[in-house]
C-alpha positions in Angstrom: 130.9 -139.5 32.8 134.5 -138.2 31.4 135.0 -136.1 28.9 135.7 -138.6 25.7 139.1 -138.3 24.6 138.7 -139.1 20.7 137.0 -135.8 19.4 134.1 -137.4 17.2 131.6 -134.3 18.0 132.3 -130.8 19.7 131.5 -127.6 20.4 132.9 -124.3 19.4 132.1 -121.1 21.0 132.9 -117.7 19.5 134.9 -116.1 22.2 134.8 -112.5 20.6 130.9 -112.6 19.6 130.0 -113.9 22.9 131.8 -110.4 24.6 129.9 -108.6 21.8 126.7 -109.5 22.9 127.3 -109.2 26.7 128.4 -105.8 25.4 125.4 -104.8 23.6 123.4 -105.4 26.5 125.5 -104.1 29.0 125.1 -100.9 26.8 121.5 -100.9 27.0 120.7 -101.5 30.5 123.2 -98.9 32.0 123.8 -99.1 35.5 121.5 -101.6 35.8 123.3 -105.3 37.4 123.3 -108.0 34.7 123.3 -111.5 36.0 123.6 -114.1 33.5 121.8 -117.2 33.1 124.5 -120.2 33.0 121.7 -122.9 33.8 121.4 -125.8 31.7 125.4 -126.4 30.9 124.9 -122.3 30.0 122.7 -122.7 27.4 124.3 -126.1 26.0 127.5 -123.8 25.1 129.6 -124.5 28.2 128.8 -123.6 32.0 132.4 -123.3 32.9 134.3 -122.1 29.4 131.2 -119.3 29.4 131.6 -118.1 32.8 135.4 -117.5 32.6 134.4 -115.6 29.7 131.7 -113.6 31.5 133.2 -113.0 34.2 134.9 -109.6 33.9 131.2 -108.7 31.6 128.9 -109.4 34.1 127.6 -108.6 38.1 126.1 -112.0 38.7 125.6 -115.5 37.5 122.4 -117.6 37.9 121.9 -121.4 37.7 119.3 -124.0 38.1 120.4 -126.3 41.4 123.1 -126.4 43.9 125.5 -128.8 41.6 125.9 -125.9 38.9 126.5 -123.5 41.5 129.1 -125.8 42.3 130.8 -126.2 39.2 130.9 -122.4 39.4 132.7 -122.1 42.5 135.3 -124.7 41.5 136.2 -123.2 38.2 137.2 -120.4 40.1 134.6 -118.3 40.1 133.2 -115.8 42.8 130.9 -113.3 41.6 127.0 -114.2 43.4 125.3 -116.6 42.5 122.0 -117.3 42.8 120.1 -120.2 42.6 116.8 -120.2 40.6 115.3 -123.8 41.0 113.9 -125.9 43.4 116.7 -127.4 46.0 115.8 -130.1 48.5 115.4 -129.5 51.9 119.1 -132.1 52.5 121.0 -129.6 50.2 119.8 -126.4 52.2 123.0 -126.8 54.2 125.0 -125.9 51.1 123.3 -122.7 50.1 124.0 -121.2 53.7 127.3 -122.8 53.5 128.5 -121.7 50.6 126.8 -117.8 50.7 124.8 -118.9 47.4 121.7 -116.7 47.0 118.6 -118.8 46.6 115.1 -118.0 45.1 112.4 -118.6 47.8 108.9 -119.7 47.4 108.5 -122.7 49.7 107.7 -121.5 53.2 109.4 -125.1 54.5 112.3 -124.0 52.8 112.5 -120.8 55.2 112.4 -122.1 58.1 115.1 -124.9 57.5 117.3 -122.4 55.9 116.6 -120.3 59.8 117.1 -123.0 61.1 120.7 -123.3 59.5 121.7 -120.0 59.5 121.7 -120.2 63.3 123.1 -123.1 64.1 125.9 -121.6 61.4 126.1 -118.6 62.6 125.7 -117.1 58.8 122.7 -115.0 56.9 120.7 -117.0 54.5 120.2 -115.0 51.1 117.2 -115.0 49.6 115.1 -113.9 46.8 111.4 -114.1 47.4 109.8 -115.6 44.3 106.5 -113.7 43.4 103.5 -115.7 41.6 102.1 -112.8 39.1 100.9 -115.1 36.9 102.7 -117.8 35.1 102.3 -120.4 37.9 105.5 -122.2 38.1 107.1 -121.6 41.3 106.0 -118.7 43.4 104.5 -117.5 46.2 100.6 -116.5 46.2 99.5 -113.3 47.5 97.2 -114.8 50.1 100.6 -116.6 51.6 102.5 -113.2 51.8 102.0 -112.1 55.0 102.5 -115.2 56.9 106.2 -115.2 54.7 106.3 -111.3 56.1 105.3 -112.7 59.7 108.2 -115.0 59.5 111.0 -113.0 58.3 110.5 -110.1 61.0 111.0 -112.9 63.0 114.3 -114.3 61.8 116.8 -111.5 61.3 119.1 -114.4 59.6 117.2 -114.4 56.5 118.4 -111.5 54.6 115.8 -110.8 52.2 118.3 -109.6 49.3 116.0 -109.7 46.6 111.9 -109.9 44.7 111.7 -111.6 41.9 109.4 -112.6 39.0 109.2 -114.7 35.9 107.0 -113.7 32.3 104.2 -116.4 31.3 103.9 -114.7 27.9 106.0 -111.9 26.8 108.4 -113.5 24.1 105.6 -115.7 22.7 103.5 -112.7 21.1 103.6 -109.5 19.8 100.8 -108.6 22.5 102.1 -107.9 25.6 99.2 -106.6 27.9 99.3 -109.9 30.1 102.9 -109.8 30.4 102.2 -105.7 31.7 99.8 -107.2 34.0 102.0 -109.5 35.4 104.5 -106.6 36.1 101.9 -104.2 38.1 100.9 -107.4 39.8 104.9 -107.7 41.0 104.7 -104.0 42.0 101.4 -104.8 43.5 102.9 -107.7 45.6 106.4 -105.9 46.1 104.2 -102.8 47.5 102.5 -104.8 49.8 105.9 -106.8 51.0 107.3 -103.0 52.1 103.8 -101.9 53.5 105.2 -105.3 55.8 108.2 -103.7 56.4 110.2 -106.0 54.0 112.5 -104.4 51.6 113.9 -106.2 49.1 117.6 -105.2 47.8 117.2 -106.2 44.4 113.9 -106.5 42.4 114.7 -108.5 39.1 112.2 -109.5 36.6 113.3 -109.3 33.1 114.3 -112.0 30.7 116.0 -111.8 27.6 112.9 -110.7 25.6 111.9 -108.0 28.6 115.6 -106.6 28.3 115.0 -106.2 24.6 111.5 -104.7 24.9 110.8 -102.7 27.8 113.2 -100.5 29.9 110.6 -100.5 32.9 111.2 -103.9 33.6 114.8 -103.7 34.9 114.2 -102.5 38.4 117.5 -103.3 39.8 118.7 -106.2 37.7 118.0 -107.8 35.1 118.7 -111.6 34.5 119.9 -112.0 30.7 120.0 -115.7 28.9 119.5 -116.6 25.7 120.3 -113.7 24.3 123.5 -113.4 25.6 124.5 -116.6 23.2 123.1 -114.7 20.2 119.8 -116.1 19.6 116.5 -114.2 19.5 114.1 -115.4 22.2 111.4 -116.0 19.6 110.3 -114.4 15.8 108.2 -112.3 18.0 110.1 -111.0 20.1 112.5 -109.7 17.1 109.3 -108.2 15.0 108.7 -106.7 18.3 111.2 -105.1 18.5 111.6 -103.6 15.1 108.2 -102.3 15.8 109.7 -100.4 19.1 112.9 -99.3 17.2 115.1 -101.4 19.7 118.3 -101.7 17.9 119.6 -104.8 18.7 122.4 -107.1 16.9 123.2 -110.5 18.4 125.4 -113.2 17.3 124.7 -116.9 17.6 128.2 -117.9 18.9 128.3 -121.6 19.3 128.7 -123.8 16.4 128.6 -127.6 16.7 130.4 -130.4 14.4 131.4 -133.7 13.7 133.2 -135.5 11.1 132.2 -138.1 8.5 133.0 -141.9 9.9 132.4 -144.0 6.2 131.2 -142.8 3.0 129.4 -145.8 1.0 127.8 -146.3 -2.3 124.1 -147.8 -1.9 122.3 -149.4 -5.3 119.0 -147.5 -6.2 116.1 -148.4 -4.0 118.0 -149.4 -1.0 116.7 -148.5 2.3 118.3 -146.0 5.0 118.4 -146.9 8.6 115.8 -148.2 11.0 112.4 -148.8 9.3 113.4 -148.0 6.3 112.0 -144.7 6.5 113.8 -143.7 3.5 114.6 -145.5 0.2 117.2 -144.0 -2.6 115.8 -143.1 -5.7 119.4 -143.2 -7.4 122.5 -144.8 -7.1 123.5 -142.7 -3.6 126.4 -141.6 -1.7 125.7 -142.1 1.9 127.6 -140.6 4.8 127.8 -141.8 8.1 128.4 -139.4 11.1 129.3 -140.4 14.2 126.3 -138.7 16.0 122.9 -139.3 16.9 120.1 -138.2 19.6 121.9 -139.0 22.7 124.5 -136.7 21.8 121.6 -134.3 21.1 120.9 -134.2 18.0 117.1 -133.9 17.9 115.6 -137.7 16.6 112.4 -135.4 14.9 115.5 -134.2 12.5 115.1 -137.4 10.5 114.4 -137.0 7.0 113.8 -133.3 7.4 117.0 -131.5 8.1 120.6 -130.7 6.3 124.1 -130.8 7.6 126.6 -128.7 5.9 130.1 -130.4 4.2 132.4 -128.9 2.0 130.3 -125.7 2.2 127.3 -127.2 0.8 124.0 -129.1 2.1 124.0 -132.2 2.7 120.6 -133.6 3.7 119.9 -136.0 6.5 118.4 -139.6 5.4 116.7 -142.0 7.6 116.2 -142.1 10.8 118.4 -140.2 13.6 119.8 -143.3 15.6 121.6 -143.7 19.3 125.1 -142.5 18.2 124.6 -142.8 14.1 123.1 -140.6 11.2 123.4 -140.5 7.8 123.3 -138.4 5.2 123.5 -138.2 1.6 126.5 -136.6 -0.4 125.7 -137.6 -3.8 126.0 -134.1 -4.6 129.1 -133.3 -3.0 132.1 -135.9 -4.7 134.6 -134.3 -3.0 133.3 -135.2 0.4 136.1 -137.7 2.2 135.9 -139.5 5.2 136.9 -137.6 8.2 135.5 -134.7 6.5 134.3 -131.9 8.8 130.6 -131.6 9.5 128.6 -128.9 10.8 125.5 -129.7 12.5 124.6 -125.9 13.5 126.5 -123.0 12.8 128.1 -121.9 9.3 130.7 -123.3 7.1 131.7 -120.4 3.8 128.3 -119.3 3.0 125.9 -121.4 3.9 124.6 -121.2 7.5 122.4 -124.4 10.0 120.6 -122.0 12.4 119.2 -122.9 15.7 115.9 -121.3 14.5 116.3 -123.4 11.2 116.6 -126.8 13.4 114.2 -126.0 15.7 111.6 -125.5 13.1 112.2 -128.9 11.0 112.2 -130.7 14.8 108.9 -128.8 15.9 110.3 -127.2 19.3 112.3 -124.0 19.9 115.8 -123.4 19.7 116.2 -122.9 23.5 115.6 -126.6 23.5 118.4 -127.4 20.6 121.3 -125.7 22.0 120.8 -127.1 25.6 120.2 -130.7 24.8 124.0 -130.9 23.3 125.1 -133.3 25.7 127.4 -131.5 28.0 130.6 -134.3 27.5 130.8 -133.3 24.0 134.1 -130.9 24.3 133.4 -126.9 24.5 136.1 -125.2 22.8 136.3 -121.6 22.8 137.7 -120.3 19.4 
């Protein structure tokens, strides 16, 4: 789908706080590589505005599947990246093709990505995914050696890095099962070198880890949501004023719209489908030319604000397809065409991510990335 021309909703990311955070980390890692996490359209802010941003901040870039890696490569950039998802076995060709590095845990997958390599004449890169307990994708112990077995075999798998993912350290102030999970990696990376395979680059920290706990940087470390200025979790920030981690980061994407009619509805009237909500005054109703397919969260019905004219305007009825509504009784000055903001700040009053996330019952990993990515991105 193209980008729509007539800018009814978009996206505004904060070019200076963005560097700031990338900054800020860069500072506390040291000579450690950063690799940022672009997956999920970056976050929701942008795969391609953020990663010309990046670029001259960070070592590497990490995505989900082959297509983002893509969209990498075509906006010009060529810094590694490395894939962290599943990809088929079709797509294979692609990875080898293109010299992405790609996070391993299938043992199908290595020996069509051998297969490739020679018939290419090129290395496969690969990062051997370790299962240390959060049982998503990752190789068990117990399937190590045959994996060891094979690549002493194939000299055209280049085992460039180990890797890991936390079950449970951003979700807790209690982190001795995400410390387990790390001397389990060291456990399984001791026993790939006792095999004679030597990973390159051992990388298991998140966002949270980076924060938290120097030990978990190994070589790299792979940084997302905090780069976009957003805590992982409340957690994770009492955390780490507990461990005297000093650490300031600024949410940098702000999303709006504008108001499409303003109307004035009779006491008792109804709002929307169902009829979830009925006026309790003469009302001033807005309409906004947004609803949950552009990503705004349909559990926000009834239950959240939008800010106009630097004051709250709370949302009435139900979300709909492409519609919302909300009520500006209490703001006369509001006009049609108005700007809106949905998340972000307008004067002093401030729509969080955290603050959404916590009237629609999820996180606010899951706000930011569900913005539709044809909404326009538009670095400020």
């Amino acid at each position: 789908m193209k980008m729509r021309k007539e800018k009814l909703s978009w996206v505004e990311i904060d070019k200076k706080g963005f560097i700031a955070n990338l900054r800020a980390f860069r500072k506390r890692i040291g000579k450690v590589k950063l690799c940022l996490v672009v997956k999920a359209n970056a976050y929701g802010h942008g795969i391609v505005q953020v990663a010309k941003i990046a670029n001259d901040h960070v070592d590497w870039f990490s995505v989900a599947t082959v297509d983002e890696a893509e969209v990498l490569r075509q906006a010009g950039i060529k810094k590694t990246i490395l894939i962290l998802g599943y990809v088929t076995m079709k797509h294979l060709v692609e990875v080898v093709k293109q010299g992405y590095h790609l996070t391993v845990f299938n043992f199908e997958a290595l020996q069509r990505l051998s297969a490739i390599a020679t018939r290419s004449g090129k290395k496969a890169y690969i990062h051997l995914k370790l299962e240390t307990g959060t049982h998503r994708h990752g190789i068990m112990e117990q399937d190590l050696l045959a994996f060891g077995d094979y690549l002493h075999e194939h000299p055209e798998l280049s085992v460039e890095g180990a890797s890991m993912h936390f079950s449970n350290i951003e979700d807790t102030t209690d982190h001795t099962y995400a410390m387990k999970q790390l001397d389990r990696f060291e456990h399984l990376v001791g026993r790939l070198e006792a095999d004679g395979i030597h990973p390159k680059l051992r990388h298991t920290a998140c966002t949270a880890a980076t924060i938290l706990f120097t030990k978990t940087y190994f070589d790299m470390v792979r940084l997302g949501i905090g780069a976009y200025g957003y805590w992982p979790s409340r957690e994770t920030f009492v955390s780490a004023k507990e461990r005297k981690a000093k650490m300031v980061l600024k949410p940098i994407l702000t999303w709006k719209t504008v108001i499409g009619q303003i109307k004035k509805v009779p006491t008792g009237s109804a709002i929307g489908y169902g009829g979830t909500y009925k006026t309790t005054r003469q009302t001033r109703i807005a309409v906004l030319p947004i609803g949950y397919y552009e990503g705004y969260d349909r559990g926000l019905s009834n239950g959240a604000y939008v800010l106009i004219r630097r004051k709250r305007a709370p949302v009435r009825g139900r979300v709909c397809m492409n519609v919302m509504m909300v009520d500006v009784t209490d703001i006369p000055e509001a006009t049609l065409e108005d700007e809106v903001v949905l998340l972000g700040s307008q004067g002093d009053e401030t729509i969080s991510a955290e603050q959404l996330a916590s009237w629609a019952g999820t996180i606010n990993y899951e706000i930011v990335s569900r913005i539709v990515p044809e909404l326009p991105r538009i670095v400020v």
